[in-house]
N, C-alpha and C positions, 0 to 999 in steps of 0.2 A: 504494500500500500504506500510505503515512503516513498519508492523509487518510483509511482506513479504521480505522485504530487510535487516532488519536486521536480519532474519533467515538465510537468505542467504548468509550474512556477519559472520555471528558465524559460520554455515557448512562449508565455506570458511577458516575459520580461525583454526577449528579442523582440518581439511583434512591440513591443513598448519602446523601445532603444530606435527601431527603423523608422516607424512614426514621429518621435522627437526629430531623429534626422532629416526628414523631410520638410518637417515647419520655415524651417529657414528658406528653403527650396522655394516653396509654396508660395513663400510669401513678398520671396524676391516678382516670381513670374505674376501674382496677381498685381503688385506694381504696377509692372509694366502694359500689366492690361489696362490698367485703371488709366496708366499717362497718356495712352494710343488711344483713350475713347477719341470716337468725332465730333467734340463738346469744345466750346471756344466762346469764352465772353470777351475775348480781346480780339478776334474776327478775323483769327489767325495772325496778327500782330507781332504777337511773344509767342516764342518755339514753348513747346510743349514741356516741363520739367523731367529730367530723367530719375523720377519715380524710382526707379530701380536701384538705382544708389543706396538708396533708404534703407535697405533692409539689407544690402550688403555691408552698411555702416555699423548698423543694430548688431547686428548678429556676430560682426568682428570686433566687437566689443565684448558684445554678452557671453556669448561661445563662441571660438575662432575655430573650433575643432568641428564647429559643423557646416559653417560656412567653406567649404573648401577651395580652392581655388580652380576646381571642374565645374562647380557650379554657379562661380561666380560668371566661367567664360561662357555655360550655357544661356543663363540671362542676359549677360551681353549678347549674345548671339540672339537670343530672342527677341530684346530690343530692337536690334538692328531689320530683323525681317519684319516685327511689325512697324515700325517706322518709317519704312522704304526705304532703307539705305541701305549701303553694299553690304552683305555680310562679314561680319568680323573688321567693317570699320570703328566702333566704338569696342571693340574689346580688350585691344590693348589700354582704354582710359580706364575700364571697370577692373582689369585684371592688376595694375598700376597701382590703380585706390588701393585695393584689398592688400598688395606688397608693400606697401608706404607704409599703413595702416599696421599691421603686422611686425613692423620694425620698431613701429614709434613706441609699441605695447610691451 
């Protein structure tokens, strides 16, 4: 019965551990969804904020161990397609941030 519940408590605990790792993930790409609406009270004016930043900011602060820097380049990457620019042109600013950021800590 032991070796049934603490397998159950480690499965538990993984599925917990992969989850936590994704929030950061999650929460970079909702960003950038949120910065790419086609919402403008400036009538397009002012470029749009890179949102995304934000959470790669948050997260290399709070935990750096989960913001990694695969994921940082995937939301760069994501930024850049929904935005209409070339792919992996703003990656090197987002992957840059997270290295600065990382040093300074």
């Amino acid at each position: 019965m032991n070796g049934w519940s603490s397998a159950t408590e480690r499965g538990a605990l993984m599925s917990w551990r992969f989850l936590s790792a994704l929030v950061p993930v999650l929460c970079g790409f909702l960003a950038v969804l949120v910065s790419n609406l086609p919402l403008s009270l400036t009538n397009g004016l002012v470029p749009a904020p890179l949102l995304g930043l934000v959470p790669i900011y948050f997260w290399g602060l709070v935990r750096p161990d989960l913001m990694t820097p695969a994921a940082v380049f995937g939301i760069g990457l994501f930024q850049d397609i929904n935005g209409g620019r070339p792919a992996g042109g703003l990656d090197p600013v987002f992957c840059d941030y997270l290295r600065g950021h990382r040093t300074a800590t």
